[in-house]
PLY file of the C-alpha trace (Angstrom):
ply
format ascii 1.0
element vertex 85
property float x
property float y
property float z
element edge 84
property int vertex1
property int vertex2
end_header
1.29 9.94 -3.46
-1.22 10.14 -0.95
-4.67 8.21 -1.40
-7.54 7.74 0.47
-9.44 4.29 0.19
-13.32 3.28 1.18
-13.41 0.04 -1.01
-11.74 -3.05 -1.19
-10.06 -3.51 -4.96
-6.09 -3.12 -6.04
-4.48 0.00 -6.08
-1.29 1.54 -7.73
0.14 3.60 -4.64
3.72 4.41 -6.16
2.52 6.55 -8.95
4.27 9.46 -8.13
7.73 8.33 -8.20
9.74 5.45 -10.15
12.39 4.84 -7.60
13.13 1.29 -6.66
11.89 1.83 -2.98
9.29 2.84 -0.98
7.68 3.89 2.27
4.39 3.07 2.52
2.43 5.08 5.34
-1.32 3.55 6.58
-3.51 5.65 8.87
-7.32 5.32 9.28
-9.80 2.86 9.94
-9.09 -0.82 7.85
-13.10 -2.01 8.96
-11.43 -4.95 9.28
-9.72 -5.19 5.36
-6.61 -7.23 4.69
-4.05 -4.81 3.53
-1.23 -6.40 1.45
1.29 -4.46 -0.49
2.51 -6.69 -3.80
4.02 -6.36 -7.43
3.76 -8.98 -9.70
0.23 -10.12 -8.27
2.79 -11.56 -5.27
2.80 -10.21 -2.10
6.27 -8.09 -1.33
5.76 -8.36 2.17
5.56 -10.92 4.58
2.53 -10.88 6.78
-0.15 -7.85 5.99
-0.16 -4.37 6.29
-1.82 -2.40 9.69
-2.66 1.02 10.29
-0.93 3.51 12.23
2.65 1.80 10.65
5.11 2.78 8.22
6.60 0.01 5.92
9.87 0.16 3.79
9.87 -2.30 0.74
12.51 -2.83 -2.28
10.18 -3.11 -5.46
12.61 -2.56 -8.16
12.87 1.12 -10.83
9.60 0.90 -12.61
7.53 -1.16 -10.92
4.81 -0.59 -9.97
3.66 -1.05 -6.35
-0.22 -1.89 -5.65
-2.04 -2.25 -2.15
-4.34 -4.88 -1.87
-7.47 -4.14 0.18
-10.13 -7.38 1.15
-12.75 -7.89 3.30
-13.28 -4.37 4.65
-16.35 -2.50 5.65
-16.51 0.79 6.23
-13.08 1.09 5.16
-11.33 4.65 5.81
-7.39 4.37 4.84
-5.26 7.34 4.26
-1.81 5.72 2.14
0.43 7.76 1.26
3.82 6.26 -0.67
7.23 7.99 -0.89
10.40 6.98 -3.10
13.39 7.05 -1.06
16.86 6.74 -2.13
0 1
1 2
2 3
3 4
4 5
5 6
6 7
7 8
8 9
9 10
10 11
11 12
12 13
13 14
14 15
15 16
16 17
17 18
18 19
19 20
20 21
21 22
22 23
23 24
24 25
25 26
26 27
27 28
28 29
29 30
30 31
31 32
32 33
33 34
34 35
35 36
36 37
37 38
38 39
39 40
40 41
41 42
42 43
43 44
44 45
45 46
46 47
47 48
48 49
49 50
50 51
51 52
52 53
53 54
54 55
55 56
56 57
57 58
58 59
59 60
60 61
61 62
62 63
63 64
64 65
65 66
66 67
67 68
68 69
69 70
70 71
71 72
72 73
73 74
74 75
75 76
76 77
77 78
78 79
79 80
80 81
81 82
82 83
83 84
């Protein structure tokens, strides 16, 4: 799935596949957000998310995987999230 985001707020980002993991990709511009990937409302990851990086996470079949974005402004994020095997 690829995504672009300009607002803080939750979003799904594995909606194109149901696998049990992911690679997230972040390019752009974060204005300064605090990018977290989680499931459950918990964070998945240790740490948060930067731009310019690739991230592999386990999620388990089904699940769905949502990007938290806070405290940005003038936010400009590309995402895109592929299932992998």
């Amino acid at each position: 799935m690829n995504l672009k985001i300009t607002a803080d707020g939750k979003y799904k980002i594995n909606t194109d596949h149901s696998m049990s993991k992911s690679v997230v990709y972040v390019k752009g511009n974060a204005g300064g957000a605090v990018l977290k990937l989680q499931t459950f409302g918990q964070d998945i990851v240790e740490g948060v998310i930067t731009v310019d990086t690739q991230t592999e996470v386990r999620h388990g079949k089904d699940v769905e995987l949502i990007l938290s974005v806070a405290g940005g402004v003038g936010s400009d994020i590309d995402i895109r999230c592929v299932g992998i095997h």
